[in-house]
C-alpha positions in Angstrom: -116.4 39.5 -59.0 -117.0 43.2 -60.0 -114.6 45.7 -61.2 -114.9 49.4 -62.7 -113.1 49.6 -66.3 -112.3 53.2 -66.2 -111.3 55.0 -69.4 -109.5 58.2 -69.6 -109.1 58.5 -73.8 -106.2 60.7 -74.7 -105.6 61.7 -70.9 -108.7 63.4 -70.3 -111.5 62.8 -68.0 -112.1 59.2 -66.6 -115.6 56.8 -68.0 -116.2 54.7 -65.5 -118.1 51.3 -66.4 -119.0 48.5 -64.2 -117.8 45.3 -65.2 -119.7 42.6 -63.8 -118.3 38.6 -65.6 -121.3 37.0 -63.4 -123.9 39.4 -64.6 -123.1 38.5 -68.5 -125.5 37.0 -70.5 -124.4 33.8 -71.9 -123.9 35.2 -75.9 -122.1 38.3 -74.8 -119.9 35.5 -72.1 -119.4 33.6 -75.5 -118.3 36.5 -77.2 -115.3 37.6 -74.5 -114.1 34.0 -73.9 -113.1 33.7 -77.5 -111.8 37.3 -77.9 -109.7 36.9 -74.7 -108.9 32.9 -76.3 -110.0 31.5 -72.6 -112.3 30.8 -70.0 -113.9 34.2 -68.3 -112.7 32.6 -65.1 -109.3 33.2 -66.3 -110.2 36.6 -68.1 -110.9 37.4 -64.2 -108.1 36.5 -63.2 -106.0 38.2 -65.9 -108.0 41.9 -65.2 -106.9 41.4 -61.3 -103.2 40.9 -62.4 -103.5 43.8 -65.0 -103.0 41.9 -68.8 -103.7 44.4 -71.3 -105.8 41.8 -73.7 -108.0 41.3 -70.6 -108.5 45.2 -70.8 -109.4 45.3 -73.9 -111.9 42.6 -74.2 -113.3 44.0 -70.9 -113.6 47.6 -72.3 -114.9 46.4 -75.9 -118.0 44.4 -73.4 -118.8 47.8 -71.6 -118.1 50.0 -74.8 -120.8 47.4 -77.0 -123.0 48.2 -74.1 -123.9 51.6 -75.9 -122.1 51.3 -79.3 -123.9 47.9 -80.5 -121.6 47.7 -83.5 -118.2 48.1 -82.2 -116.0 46.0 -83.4 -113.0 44.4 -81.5 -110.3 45.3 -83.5 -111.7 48.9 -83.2 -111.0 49.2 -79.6 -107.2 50.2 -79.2 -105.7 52.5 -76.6 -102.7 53.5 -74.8 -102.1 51.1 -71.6 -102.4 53.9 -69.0 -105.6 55.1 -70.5 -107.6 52.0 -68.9 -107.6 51.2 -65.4 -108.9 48.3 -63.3 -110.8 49.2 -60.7 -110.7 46.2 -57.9 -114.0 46.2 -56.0 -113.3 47.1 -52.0 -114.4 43.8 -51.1 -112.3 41.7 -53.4 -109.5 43.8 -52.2 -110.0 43.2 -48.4 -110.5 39.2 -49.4 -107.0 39.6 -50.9 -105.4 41.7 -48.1 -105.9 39.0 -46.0 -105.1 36.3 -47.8 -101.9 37.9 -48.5 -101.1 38.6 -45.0 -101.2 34.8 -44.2 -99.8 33.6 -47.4 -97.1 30.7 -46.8 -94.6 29.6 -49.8 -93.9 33.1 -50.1 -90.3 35.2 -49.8 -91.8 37.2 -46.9 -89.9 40.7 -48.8 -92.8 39.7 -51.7 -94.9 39.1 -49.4 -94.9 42.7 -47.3 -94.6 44.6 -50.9 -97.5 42.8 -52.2 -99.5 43.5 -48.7 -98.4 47.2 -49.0 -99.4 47.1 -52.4 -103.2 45.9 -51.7 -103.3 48.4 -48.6 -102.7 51.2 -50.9 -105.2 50.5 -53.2 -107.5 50.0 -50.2 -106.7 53.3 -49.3 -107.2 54.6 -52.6 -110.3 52.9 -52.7 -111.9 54.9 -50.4 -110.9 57.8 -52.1 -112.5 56.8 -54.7 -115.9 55.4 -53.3 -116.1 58.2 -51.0 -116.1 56.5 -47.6 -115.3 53.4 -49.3 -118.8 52.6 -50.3 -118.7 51.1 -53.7 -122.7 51.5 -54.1 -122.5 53.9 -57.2 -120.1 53.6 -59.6 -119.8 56.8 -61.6 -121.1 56.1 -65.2 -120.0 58.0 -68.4 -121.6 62.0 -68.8 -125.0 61.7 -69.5 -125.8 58.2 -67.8 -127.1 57.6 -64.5 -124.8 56.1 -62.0 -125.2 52.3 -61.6 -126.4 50.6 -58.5 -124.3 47.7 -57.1 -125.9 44.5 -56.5 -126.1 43.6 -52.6 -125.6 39.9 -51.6 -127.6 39.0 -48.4 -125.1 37.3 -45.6 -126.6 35.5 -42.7 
């Protein structure tokens, strides 16, 4: 599952970073599981339903990338200066499972459909023409490439 940690310190211009949980090395893996006090399964989960400690221990990963000696108790913001950034394909795979989700009051069920459809639509804002290839890196780095996955 990949998301885009973007930063936008004190309101100005966004970082964007590419989170990647299934790309991590096993020590830096280690590292978030016990900041974020569980499994990175569940620090997944938690950055898809927006917890601000998920946040954190995702933007001190992507920070460390370039600062090696950050420390985690050095990485404090305001909670509207880091966004997740769902990839396009996670967001489609929860579109529909939303549409067809049972159990559910349907009113939460069409606000949470509307609610994935407009950050679909935002997302292709955002991508361009909702390509996620390149994520926009910080000024002064290169854009990243995204990892393709063959399909048969």
């Amino acid at each position: 599952m990949r998301f885009v940690i973007a930063y936008s310190p004190d309101g100005g211009e966004a970082q964007r970073y590419d989170f990647d949980p299934d790309d991590l090395r096993v020590a830096a893996a280690e590292d978030l599981e016990r900041k974020f006090e569980g499994s990175l399964g569940e620090l997944q989960q938690s950055l898809v339903s927006g917890s601000v400690r998920a946040k954190r221990c995702a933007l001190w990963h992507v920070l460390r990338q370039t600062h090696k000696d950050l420390r985690y108790d050095d990485v404090d913001f305001r909670s509207g200066e880091v966004e997740v950034i769902l990839s396009r394909e996670l967001l489609e795979q929860m579109h529909a499972a939303a549409q067809t989700a049972t159990g559910v009051p349907e009113d939460k069920r069409r606000v949470a459909v509307a609610a994935i459809e407009a950050q679909l639509s935002r997302s292709a804002s955002v991508d361009g023409e909702g390509q996620d290839d390149e994520v926009p890196g910080p000024a002064g780095k290169a854009p990243s490439r995204k990892k393709r996955s063959g399909t048969a």
